[in-house]
C-alpha positions as CSV (number, residue, x, y, z in Angstrom):
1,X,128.2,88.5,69.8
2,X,129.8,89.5,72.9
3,X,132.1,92.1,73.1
4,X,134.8,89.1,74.7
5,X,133.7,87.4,71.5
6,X,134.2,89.8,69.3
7,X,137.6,90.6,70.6
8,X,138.4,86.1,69.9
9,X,137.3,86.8,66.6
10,X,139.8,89.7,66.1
11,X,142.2,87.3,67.7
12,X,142.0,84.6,65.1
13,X,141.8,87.3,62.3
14,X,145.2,88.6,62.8
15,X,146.8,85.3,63.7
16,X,145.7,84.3,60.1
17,X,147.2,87.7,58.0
18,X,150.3,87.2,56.6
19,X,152.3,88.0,53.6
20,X,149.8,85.0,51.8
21,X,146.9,86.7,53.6
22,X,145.9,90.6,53.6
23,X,143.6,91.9,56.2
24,X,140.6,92.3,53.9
25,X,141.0,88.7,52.8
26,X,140.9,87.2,56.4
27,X,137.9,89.7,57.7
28,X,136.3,88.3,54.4
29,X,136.6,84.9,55.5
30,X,136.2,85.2,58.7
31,X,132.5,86.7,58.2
32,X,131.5,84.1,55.4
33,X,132.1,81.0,58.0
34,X,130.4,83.6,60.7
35,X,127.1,83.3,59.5
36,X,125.9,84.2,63.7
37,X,127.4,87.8,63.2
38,X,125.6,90.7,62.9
39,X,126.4,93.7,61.1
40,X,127.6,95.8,64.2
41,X,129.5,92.5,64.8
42,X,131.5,92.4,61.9
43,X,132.0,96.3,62.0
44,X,133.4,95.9,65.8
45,X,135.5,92.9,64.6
46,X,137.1,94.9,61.9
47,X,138.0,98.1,63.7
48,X,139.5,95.9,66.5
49,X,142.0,94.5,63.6
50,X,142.5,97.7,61.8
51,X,142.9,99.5,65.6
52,X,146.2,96.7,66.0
53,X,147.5,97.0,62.3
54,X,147.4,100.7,62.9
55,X,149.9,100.3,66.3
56,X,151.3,96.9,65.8
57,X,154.5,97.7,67.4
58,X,152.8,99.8,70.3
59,X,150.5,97.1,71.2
60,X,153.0,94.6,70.3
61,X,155.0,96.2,73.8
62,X,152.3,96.7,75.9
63,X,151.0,93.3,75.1
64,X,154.1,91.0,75.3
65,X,154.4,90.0,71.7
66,X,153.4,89.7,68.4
67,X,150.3,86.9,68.2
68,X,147.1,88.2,67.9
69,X,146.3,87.5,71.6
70,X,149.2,89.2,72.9
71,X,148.1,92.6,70.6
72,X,144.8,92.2,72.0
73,X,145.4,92.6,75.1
74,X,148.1,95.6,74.2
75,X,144.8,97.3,72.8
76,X,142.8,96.8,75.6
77,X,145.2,98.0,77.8
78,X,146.1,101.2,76.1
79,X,142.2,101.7,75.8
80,X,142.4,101.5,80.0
81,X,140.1,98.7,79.9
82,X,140.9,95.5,82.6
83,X,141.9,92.4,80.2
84,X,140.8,90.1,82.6
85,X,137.0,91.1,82.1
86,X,137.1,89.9,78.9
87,X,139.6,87.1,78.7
88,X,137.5,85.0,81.0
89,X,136.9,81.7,78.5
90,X,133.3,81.8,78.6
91,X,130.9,83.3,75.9
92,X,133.0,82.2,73.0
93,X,135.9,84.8,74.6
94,X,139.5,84.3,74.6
95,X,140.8,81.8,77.9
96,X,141.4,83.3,80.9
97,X,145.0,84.9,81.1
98,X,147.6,83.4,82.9
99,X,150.2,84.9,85.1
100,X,152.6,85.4,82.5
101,X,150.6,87.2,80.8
102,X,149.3,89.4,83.3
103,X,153.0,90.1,84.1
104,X,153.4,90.9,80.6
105,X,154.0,94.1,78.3
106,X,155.8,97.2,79.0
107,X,155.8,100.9,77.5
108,X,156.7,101.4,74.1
109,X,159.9,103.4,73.7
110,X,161.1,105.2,70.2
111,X,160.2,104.1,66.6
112,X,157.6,101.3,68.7
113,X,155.9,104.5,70.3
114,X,155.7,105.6,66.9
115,X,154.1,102.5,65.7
116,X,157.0,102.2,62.5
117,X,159.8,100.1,61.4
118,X,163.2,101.6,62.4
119,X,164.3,102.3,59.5
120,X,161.0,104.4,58.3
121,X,161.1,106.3,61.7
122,X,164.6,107.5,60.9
123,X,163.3,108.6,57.0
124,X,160.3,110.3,58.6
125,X,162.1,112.6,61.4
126,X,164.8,113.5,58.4
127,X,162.0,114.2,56.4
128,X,159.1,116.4,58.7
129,X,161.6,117.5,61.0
130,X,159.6,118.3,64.2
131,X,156.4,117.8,62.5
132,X,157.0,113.5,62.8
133,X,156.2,112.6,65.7
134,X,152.6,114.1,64.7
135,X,152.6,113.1,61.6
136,X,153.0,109.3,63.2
137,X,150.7,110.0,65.8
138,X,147.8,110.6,63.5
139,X,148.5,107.8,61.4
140,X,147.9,105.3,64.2
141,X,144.3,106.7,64.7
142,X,141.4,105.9,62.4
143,X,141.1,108.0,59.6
144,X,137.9,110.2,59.3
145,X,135.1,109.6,56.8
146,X,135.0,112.6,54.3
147,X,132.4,113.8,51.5
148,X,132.8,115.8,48.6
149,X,129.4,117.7,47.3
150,X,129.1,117.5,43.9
151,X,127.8,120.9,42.9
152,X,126.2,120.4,39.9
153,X,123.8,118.3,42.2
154,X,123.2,120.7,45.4
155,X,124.8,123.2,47.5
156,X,126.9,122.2,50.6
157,X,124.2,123.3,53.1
158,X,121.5,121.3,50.5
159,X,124.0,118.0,51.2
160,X,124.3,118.9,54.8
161,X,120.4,118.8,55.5
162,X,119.8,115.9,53.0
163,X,121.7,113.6,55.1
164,X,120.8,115.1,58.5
165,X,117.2,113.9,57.2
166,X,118.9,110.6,57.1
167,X,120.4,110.7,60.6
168,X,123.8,111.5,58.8
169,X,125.7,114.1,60.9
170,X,127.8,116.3,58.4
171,X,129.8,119.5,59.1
172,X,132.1,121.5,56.6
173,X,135.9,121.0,56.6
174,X,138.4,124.0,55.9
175,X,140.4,121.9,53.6
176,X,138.3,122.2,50.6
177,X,134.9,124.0,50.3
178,X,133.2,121.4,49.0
179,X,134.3,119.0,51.7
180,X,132.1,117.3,54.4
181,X,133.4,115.9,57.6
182,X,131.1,112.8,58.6
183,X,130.6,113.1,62.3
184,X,128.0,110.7,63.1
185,X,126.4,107.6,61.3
186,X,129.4,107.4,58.7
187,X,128.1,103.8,57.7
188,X,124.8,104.8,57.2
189,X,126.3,107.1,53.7
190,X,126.3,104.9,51.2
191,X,122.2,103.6,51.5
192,X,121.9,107.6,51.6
193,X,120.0,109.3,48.9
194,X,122.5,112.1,49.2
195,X,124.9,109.8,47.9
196,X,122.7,107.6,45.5
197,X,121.7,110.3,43.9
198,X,125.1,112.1,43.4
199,X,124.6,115.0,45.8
200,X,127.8,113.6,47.7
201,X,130.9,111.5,47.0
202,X,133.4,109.5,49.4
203,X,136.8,111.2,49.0
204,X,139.3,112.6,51.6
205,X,139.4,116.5,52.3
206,X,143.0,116.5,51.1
207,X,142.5,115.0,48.4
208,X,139.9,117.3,47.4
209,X,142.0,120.1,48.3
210,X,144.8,118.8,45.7
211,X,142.4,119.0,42.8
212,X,140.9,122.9,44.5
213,X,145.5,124.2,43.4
214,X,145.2,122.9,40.1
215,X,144.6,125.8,37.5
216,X,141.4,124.3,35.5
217,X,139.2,126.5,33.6
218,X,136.1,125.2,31.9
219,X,137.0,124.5,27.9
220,X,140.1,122.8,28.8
221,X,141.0,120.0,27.3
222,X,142.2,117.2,30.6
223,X,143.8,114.0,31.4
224,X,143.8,112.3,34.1
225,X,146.5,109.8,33.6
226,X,146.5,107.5,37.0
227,X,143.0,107.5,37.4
228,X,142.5,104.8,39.5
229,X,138.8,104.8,41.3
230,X,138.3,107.9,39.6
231,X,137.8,110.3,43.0
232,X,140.4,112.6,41.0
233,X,138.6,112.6,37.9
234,X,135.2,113.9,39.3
235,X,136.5,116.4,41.2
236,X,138.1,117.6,38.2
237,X,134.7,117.6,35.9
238,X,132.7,119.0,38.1
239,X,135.3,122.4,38.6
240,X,135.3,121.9,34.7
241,X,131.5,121.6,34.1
242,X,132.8,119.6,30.9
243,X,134.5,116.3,30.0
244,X,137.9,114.7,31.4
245,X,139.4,111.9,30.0
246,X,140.4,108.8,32.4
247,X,143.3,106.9,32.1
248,X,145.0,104.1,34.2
249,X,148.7,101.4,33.3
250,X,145.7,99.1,35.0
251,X,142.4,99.4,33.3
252,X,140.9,97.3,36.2
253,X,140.8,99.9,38.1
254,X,138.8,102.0,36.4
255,X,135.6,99.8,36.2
256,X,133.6,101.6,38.8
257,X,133.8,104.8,37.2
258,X,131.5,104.7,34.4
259,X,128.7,104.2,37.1
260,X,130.1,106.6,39.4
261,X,130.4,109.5,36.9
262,X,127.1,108.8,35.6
263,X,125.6,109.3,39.3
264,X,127.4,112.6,39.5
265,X,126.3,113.5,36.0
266,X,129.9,113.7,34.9
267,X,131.2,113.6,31.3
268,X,134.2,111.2,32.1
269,X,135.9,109.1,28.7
270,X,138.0,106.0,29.5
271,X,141.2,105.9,27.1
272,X,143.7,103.2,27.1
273,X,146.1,105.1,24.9
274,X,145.9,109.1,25.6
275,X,147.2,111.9,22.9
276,X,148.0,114.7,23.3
277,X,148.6,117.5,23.6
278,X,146.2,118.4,26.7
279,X,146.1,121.6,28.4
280,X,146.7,119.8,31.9
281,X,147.5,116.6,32.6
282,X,147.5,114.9,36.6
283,X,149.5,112.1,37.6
284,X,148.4,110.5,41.1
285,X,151.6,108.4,40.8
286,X,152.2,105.3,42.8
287,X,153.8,105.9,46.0
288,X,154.3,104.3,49.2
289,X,151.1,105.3,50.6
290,X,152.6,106.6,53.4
291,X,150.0,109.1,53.8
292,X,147.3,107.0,54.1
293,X,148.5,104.6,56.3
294,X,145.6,105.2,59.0
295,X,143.3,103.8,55.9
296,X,145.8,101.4,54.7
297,X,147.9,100.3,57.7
298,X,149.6,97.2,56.2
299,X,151.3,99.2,53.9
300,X,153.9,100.6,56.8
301,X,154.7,97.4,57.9
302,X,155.7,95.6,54.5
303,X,157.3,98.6,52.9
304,X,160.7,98.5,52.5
305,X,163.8,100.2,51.3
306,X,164.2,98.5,47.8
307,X,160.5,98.8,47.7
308,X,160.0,102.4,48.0
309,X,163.9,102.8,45.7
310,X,161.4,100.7,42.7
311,X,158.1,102.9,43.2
312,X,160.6,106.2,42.9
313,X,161.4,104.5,39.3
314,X,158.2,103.9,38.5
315,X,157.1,107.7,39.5
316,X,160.1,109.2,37.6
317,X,159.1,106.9,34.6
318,X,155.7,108.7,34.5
319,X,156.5,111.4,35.1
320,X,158.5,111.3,32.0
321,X,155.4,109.7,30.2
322,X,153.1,112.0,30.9
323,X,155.1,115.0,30.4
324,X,155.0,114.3,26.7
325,X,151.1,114.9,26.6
326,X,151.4,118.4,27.9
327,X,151.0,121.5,25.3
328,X,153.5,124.1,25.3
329,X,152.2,126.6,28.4
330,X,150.1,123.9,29.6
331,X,150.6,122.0,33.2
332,X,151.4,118.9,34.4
333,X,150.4,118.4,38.3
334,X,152.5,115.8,40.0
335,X,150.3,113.6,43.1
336,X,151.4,111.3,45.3
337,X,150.2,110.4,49.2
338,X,152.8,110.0,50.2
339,X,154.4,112.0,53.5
340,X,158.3,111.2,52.3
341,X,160.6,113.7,50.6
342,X,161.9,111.5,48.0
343,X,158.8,111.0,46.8
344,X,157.6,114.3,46.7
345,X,159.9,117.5,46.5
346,X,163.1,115.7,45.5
347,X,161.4,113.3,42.4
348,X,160.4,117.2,40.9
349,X,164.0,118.4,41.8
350,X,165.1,115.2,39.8
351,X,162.6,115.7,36.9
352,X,163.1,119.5,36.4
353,X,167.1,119.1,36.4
354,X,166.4,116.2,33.8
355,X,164.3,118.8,31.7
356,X,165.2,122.3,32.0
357,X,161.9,123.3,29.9
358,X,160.0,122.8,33.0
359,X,159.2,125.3,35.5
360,X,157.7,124.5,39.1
361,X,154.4,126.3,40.0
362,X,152.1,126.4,42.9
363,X,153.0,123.7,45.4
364,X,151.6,121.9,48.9
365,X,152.3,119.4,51.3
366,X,149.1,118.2,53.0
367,X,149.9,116.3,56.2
368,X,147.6,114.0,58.4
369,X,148.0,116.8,61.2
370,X,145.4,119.0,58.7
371,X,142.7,116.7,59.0
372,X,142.8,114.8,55.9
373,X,144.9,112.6,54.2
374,X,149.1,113.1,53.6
375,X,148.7,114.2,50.2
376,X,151.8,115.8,47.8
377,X,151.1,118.2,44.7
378,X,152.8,120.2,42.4
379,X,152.0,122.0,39.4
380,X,154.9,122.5,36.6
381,X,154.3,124.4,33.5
382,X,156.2,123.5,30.2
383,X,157.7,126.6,29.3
């Protein structure tokens, strides 16, 4: 494909997502009846997408409106590149622009420079103070590709050289020690033997850097109670050298991590119905996803106020779940990635006043401005 072909395609993949219609869905599609695409093809097609749902509103300005043409050309504007060298008609490429189009588009001005709804804008500056505007900055950028070593494979400078063998350009990251920053062939991971093997996993520094403040010590008996794709859960047994149990409201989601704990030679057991009392017990509670949004972008755009009012329930609601499989002296570490304050610092206000036996420990705020991932965590002891 062209690159003016490639930037069609991107066209008629966001004219088709919609609230019947997520982005995965219409890239999937789109490549099954696009049998001539390539894989550098499809990969181009799919950043162009993710590039707009990441600055809708941005390009959505500097374009002239909301279609997926208009945002198109909002992209290839900010990215200083002349639209009318691609929007000629020939090649498969979009039709040659009109006047009105040309004349088109203006500079984005206040939550649109942001690239969020006005309403989640005004939350955000309440919430990060000075630090917003950064904060929203870095979430309209593409998120980088992170690795954790698994150390009862390898070291980090063993990893390191196993994919450089590979044409896999690693460097460390300060967030975690066992973190890897993927700087060149990020794609190619996943064929790797570093990774088949269970040298390396995918998971954000941040996230890695949550599980580095919890207070595990090997012989301890841990539940991971939203385990989700499991990312969490290895991090845990491998800092543990010993076994963690999985659990998830959604078993679903925890089908992949039988296979990826017996990669990483971890000792991971699926429960659907926990007891306690465990000596630590980690929440990654449902949240907004609001830092994660450079990974997730559609997730900014159809949150809203009742929406993120029902998640806090659901968060306070495990919270009090999981509180009740905690041992006396033992910890429960709240998660979220989330960015906002009400999901974060005042839901453990809120829980501790409801429960006076409680006492808050070591706690962080990660934010996208670190590197990695806006990531929550707290660590409460029962007293």
């Amino acid at each position: 494909m062209t690159p003016a072909a490639r930037v069609q395609a991107a066209i008629e993949v966001l004219d088709r997502i919609g609230p019947g219609l997520a982005a995965e869905q219409a890239l999937t599609n789109w490549a099954r009846g696009a049998r001539f695409a390539g894989s550098r093809d499809r990969a181009a097609v799919r950043d162009h997408v993710y590039d707009v749902l990441r600055q809708r509103r941005s390009l959505a300005a500097l374009g002239g409106g909301d279609s997926g043409r208009q945002a198109m050309l909002g992209l290839l504007r900010q990215s200083g590149v002349d639209p009318d060298t691609l929007f000629t008609g020939a090649g498969y490429g979009p039709s040659v622009l009109s006047d009105a189009e040309r004349q088109a588009g203006r500079a984005p001005k206040g939550a649109e420079a942001l690239d969020l709804p006005d309403w989640l804008a005004t939350r955000m500056i309440a919430d990060l103070g000075p630090a917003a505007q950064d904060v929203a900055q870095a979430l309209r950028s593409r998120a980088p590709v992170f690795l954790r070593v698994n150390p009862r494979a390898g070291s980090v400078a063993q990893a390191i050289q196993s994919l450089a063998s590979e044409g896999i350009g690693t460097r460390p990251h300060p967030l975690s020690p066992q973190a890897l920053i993927v700087i060149d062939n990020a794609r190619r991971v996943a064929q790797s033997a570093a990774y088949l093997d269970g040298l390396v996993e995918l998971q954000d520094a941040a996230s890695q850097a949550v599980v580095d403040l919890l207070p595990l010590r090997p012989g301890q008996r841990v539940l991971d109670y939203c385990a989700g794709g499991g990312g969490k859960t290895l991090a845990m047994a491998a800092r543990l050298s010993g076994p963690v149990d999985a659990h998830d409201a959604n078993p679903a989601r925890l089908r992949d991590l039988p296979v990826r704990a017996e990669r990483a030679g971890a000792e991971v057991h699926i429960t659907n119905r926990p007891e306690g009392p465990y000596d630590l017990v980690l929440c990654d509670a449902p949240c907004s996803g609001s830092g994660a949004w450079r990974r997730s972008p559609e997730g900014k755009w159809t949150l809203t106020p009742e929406k993120l009012a029902a998640v806090q329930g659901v968060q306070a609601q495990i919270l009090h779940d999981a509180s009740q499989l905690v041992r006396p002296g033992g910890c429960l570490a709240y998660v979220t990635c989330s960015v906002l304050n009400s999901e974060n610092v005042e839901q453990i206000q809120r829980f501790v006043s409801s429960d006076p036996r409680w006492t808050q420990g070591k706690s962080r705020q990660f934010l996208p401005e670190d590197g990695g991932d806006g990531f929550f965590v707290c660590c409460l002891t029962l007293g």
